[in-house]
Each structure stands twice: as structure tokens, then as C-alpha cells.
C-alpha positions in Angstrom: 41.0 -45.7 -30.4 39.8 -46.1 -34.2 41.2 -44.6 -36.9 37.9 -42.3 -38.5 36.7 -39.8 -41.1 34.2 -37.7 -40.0 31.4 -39.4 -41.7 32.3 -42.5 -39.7 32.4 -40.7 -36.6 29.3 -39.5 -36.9 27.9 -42.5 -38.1 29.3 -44.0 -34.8 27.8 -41.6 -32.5 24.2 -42.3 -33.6 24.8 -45.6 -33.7 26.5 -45.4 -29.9 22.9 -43.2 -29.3 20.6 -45.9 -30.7 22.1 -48.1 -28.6 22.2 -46.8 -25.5 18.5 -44.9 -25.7 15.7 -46.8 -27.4 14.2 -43.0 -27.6 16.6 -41.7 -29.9 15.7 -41.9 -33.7 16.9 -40.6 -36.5 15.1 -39.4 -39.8 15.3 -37.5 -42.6 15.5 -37.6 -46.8 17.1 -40.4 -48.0 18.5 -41.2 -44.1 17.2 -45.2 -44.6 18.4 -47.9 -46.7 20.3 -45.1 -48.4 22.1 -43.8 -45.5 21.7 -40.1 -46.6 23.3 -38.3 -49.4 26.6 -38.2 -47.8 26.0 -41.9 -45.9 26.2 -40.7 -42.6 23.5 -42.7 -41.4 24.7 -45.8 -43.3 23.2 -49.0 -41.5 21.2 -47.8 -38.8 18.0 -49.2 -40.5 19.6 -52.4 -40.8 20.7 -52.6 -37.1 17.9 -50.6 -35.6 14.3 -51.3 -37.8 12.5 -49.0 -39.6 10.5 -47.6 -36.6 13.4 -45.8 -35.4 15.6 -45.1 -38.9 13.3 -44.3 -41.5 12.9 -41.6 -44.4 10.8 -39.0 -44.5 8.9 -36.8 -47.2 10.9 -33.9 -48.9 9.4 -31.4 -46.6 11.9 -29.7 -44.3 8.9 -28.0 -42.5 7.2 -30.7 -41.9 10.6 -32.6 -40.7 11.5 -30.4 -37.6 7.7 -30.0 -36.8 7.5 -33.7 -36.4 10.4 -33.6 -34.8 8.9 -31.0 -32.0 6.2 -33.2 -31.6 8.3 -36.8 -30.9 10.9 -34.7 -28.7 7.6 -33.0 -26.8 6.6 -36.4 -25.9 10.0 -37.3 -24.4 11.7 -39.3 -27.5 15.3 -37.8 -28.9 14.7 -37.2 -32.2 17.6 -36.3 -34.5 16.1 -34.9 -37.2 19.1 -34.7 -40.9 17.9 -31.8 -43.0 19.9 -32.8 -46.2 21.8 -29.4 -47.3 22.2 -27.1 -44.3 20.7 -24.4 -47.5 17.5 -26.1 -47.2 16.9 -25.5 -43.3 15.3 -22.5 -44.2 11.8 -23.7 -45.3 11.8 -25.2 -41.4 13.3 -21.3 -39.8 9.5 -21.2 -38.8 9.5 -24.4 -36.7 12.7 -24.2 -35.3 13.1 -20.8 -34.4 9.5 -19.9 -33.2 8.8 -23.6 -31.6 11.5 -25.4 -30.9 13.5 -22.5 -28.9 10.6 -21.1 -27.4 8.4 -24.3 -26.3 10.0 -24.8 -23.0 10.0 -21.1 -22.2 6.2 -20.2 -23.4 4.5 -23.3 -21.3 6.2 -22.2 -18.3 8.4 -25.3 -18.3 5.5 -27.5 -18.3 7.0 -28.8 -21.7 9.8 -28.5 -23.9 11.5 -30.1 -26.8 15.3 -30.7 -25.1 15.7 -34.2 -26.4 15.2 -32.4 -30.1 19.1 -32.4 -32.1 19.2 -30.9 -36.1 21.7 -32.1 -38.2 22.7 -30.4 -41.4 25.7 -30.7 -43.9 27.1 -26.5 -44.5 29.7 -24.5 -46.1 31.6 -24.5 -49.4 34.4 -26.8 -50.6 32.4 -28.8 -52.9 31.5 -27.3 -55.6 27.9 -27.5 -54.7 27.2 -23.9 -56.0 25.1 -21.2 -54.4 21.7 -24.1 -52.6 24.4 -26.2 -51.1 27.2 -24.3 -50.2 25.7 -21.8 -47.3 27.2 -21.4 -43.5 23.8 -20.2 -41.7 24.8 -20.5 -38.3 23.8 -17.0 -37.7 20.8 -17.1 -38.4 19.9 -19.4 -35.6 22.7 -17.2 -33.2 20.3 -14.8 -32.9 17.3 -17.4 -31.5 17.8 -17.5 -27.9 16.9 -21.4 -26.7 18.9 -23.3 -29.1 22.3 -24.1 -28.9 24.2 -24.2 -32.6 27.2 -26.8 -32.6 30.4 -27.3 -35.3 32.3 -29.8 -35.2 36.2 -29.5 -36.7 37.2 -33.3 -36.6 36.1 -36.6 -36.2 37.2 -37.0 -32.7 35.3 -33.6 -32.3 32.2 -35.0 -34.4 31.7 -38.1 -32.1 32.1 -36.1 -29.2 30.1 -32.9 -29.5 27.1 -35.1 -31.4 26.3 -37.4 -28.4 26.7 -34.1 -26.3 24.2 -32.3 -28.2 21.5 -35.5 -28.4 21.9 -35.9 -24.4 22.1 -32.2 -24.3 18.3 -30.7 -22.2 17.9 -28.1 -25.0 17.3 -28.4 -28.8 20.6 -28.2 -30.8 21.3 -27.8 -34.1 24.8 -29.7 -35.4 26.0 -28.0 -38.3 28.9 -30.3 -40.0 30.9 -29.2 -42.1 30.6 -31.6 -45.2 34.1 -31.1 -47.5 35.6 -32.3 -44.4 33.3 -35.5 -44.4 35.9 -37.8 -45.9 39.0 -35.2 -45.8 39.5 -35.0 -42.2 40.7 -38.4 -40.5 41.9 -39.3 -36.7 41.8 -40.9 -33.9 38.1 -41.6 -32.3 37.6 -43.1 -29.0 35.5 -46.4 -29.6 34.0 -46.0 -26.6 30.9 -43.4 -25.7 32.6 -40.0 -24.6 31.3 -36.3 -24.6 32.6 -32.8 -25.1 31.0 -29.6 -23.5 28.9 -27.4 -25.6 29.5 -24.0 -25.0 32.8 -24.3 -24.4 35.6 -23.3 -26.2 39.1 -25.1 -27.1 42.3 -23.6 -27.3 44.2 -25.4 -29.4 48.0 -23.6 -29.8 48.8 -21.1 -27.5 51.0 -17.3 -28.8 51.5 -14.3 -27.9 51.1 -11.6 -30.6 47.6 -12.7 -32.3 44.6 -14.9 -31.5 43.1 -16.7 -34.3 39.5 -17.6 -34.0 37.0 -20.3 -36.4 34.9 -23.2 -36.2 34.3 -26.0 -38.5 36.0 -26.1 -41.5 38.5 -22.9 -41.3 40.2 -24.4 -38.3 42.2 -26.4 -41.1 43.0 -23.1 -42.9 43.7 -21.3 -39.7 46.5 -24.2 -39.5 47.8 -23.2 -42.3 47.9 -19.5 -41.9 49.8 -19.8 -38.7 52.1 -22.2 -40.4 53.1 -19.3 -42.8 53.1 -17.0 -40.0 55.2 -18.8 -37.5 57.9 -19.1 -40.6 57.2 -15.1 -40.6 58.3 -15.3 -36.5 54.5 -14.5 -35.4 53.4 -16.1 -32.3 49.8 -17.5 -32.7 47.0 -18.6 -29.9 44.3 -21.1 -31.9 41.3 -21.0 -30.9 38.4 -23.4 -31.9 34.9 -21.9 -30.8 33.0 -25.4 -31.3 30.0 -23.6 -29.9 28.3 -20.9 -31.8 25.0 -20.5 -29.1 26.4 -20.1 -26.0 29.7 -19.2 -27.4 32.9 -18.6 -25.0 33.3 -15.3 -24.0 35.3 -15.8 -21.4 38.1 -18.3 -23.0 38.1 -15.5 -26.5 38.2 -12.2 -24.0 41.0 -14.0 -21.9 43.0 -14.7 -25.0 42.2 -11.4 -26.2 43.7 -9.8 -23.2 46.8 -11.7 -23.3 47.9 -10.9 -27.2 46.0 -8.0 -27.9 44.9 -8.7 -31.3 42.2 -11.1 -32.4 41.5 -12.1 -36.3 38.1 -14.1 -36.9 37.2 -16.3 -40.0 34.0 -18.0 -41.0 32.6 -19.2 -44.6 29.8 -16.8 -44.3 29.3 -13.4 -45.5 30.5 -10.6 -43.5 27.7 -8.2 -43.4 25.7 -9.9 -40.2 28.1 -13.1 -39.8 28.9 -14.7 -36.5 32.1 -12.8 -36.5 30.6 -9.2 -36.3 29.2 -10.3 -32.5 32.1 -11.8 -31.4 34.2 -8.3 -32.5 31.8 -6.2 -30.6 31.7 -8.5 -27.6 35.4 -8.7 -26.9 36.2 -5.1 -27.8 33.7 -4.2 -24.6 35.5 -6.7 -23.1 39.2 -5.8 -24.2 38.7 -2.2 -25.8 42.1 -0.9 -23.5 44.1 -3.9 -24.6 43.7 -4.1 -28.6 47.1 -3.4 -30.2 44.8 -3.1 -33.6 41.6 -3.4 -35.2 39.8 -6.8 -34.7 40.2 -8.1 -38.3 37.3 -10.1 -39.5 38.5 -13.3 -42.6 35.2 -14.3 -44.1 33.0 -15.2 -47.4 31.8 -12.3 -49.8 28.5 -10.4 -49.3 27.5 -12.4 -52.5 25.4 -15.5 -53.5 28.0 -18.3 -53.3 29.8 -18.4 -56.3 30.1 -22.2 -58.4 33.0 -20.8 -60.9 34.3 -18.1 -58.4 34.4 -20.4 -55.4 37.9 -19.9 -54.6 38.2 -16.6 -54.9 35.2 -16.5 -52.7 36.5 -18.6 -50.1 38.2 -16.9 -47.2 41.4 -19.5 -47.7 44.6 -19.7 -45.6 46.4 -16.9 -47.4 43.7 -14.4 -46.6 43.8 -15.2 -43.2 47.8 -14.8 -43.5 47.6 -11.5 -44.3 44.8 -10.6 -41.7 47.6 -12.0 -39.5 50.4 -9.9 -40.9 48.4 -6.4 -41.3 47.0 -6.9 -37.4 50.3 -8.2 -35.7 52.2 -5.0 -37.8 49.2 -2.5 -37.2 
């Protein structure tokens, strides 16, 4: 074990990728001698040449379609769009050829060996182009799997999934937690499951449910609750596209109440399917309404960003309201 910020652990898990697969390469603004804005790819040009680290133009378009074309050919590209905010100009290529080029040749072809990267959400006063949480966006894209990470150990993990993964993933990481979150990394190669949930405390009165960043301020929610003699279950979701039903509905069934929090807005958010999936699922079991903790329906706010944020005591009160319905 390795004591690791998230950066590093990142950094480690292409470097563990490189190493193991002289197919894998990674690319992307500023990715080269530079290592990226945020550094995560610090070094790999050095160790691995410029054929297989290397920058590209600012064209984020142009990126993922190149990135189609390598993974078509059999090569693992993993392809750093800079600001998760500037995926968008690329929606086109991933969305319409990346998730549907296995499925429209029949299987004949497909671009599996094809993994996104992108830094999202708030938390560093990056104002409204690099503070966005578009994982829903992509949700709705059958054919692409959509990871987030919470911690290093989770970073290193879920990352050398999703590259050895046989479908196209985007890796959304969550970037104020680049250098804030530290722990424990195995050194050695490991994987977690994609589509597979983690539950991390187990209760009996409400479940909490995130990804990414808000699992640290579901921890501190709960702490406040748990002074307040509230039982909490902890979920971690991890995977966005295929997310776990079952492991939510199950939890669901057990405590009766579910509050769900993610950075982005609440009109179309992540959280809006996952409420009307388990109260199908769970409709005879709710104790109270399924309480959704999440950003405003607003640009994101550069002055305003704490008021914007869905923080730790918003989520206590979700907590409160739903276990005292």
C-alpha cells in the first residue's frame, strides 16, 4: 500500500496501463511534457515516448473522433478532455459514434477499448465553463458506461476497470478532490466493478445516496445526524450507466426512505431517474417522499458558489425532514 491523492492514483493507473498494454495511449490538451492542467498525466511522455503520450490540438471534436478511430482499430485510447464543461463540442462523437458503433455494424466493429477522462463539478472556484457535473447527459446514451470515482483507492481502481472495460467509458473525476482526498492505494494492478454499487455504512431509518465528490458531504451529514440518533445506510453509486438498481432498491426496502445528492441541477439530473426507478421498485415501502439534495437550476454561480452547492447541511436537513416525515 501507498499513501495517494487522487491525482497520483490516477496518474498510477495509466502508468500501470501503459505498462501492461503497448495499445493503451493517452492524449489530450496539454497531456505531454505538461502533464495536463491538473498534472494527472505527469511523466508518461517521459517513460512512455511521444507516440503513445502526446498532445493534441484544442479541438474536443476532433479528440474523441480520433479517439473512435484508434479504439476501432483495436488500440485503448484514453482520450483527457481538459474541463468536463468542454465535452460538449465532442456530444456528437461520443454519443452518436462511440455508443452506437458496435451496435450499428452488427458487431462487426466497435470502439470498447475507447475510455474519456474529464475533470467535473464545483469546489474550485472555476465559475460557470469549469464547474459543470454532466453525467446525465451521457445517462441517457445507451452503449456507454459513465464512471465517478470518490477516492484514490477508488480512482486507481475503477480507471484500469474502465480502460480494460469491452465498452466505451467515460471517467468523470471529480477535480476539488484531486489533491484533497488522500489514502491508501494498492501498488499493485487491481480492479473494481463498474456497475456496481458500494455500500459504505449500513442504518436503518434513511439511505443516503452520491457519487464523486458529495460522498465527503454525505459523511458529514450523517455525522450530524447520527449525533441527532438517526441511523444512516451510505451508499456510493460509483457507476452512473449501468447504475445499481438492485443494491439502491434493496436498501430502499430495508429503511424506507432514500435522500439523493449530486452537484448538478435538479430539473433532469441523475437523481430524478434513480427516484422514479426505486419508487416502482419500493412504492409500498417509502415512509416519505424520496428527497432529492442537488445544485440550482442556474448557470453555476462564481460569487454564489456556496450557496449553490448542495453542502452537508442541506443534506442534513433532507435527512431530518424525510426520517420525521
Amino acid at each position: 500500500m501507498a499513501k495517494m491523492n487522487m491525482l497520483q492514483a490516477i496518474n498510477d493507473a495509466l502508468d500501470m496501463a501503459m505498462a501492461a498494454n503497448d495499445r493503451v495511449l493517452c492524449f489530450g490538451e496539454d497531456v505531454g511534457i505538461f502533464g495536463g492542467v491538473f498534472r494527472a498525466t505527469s511523466n508518461l511522455q517521459q517513460k512512455y515516448g511521444k507516440d503513445r503520450c502526446f498532445n493534441t490540438p484544442l479541438v474536443e471534436q476532433g479528440i474523441v473522433g480520433f479517439a473512435n478511430g484508434l479504439a476501432a482499430q483495436g488500440s485503448f485510447p484514453v482520450a483527457e478532455i481538459q474541463f468536463a464543461d468542454y465535452i460538449f463540442p465532442a456530444f456528437d462523437q461520443i454519443v452518436n459514434e462511440s455508443a452506437k458503433f458496435r451496435y450499428r455494424s452488427g458487431n462487426l466493429f466497435n470502439v470498447g477499448g475507447l475510455t474519456i477522462r474529464a475533470p467535473y463539478g464545483g469546489g474550485i472556484a472555476g465559475g460557470l465553463y469549469h464547474s459543470q457535473s454532466p453525467e446525465a447527459y451521457f445517462a441517457h446514451t445507451p452503449g456507454l458506461k459513465v464512471v465517478v470515482p470518490r477516492n484514490p483507492h477508488q480512482a486507481k481502481g475503477l480507471l484500469l476497470a474502465s480502460i480494460n472495460d469491452p465498452n466505451p467509458t467515460l471517467f468523470f473525476e471529480p477535480k476539488r478532490m484531486y489533491r484533497a482526498s488522500t489514502g491508501e492505494v494498492p501498488e499493485g494492478e487491481y480492479q473494481l466493478p463498474l456497475g456496481e454499487a458500494e455500500v459504505l455504512k449500513e442504518g436503518t431509518d434513511v439511505t443516503l445516496l452520491g457519487w464523486g465528490a458529495q460522498m465527503e458531504v454525505i459523511d458529514k451529514a450523517v455525522e450530524m445526524a447520527e449525533k441527532e440518533g438517526f441511523s444512516c445506510e451510505v451508499i456510493d453509486l460509483r457507476t452512473i450507466l449501468p447504475w445499481d438498481v438492485e443494491t439502491v432498491a434493496d436498501s430502499v426496502l430495508k429503511t424506507g426512505r432514500l435522500v439523493i445528492t449530486h452537484e448538478a441541477p435538479l430539473t433532469g439530473g441523475f437523481a430524478g431517474e434513480i427516484a422514479a426507478t426505486i419508487q416502482e421498485r419500493c412504492f409500498l415501502y417509502l415512509e416519505s417522499p424520496i428527497a432529492r439534495v442537488t445544485g440550482m437550476d442556474t448557470p453555476f454561480p462564481l460569487v454564489l458558489e456556496k450557496e449553490h452547492f448542495p453542502n452537508h447541511l442541506k443534506v442534513y436537513e433532507a435527512i431530518r425532514e424525510s426520517v420525521e416525515f
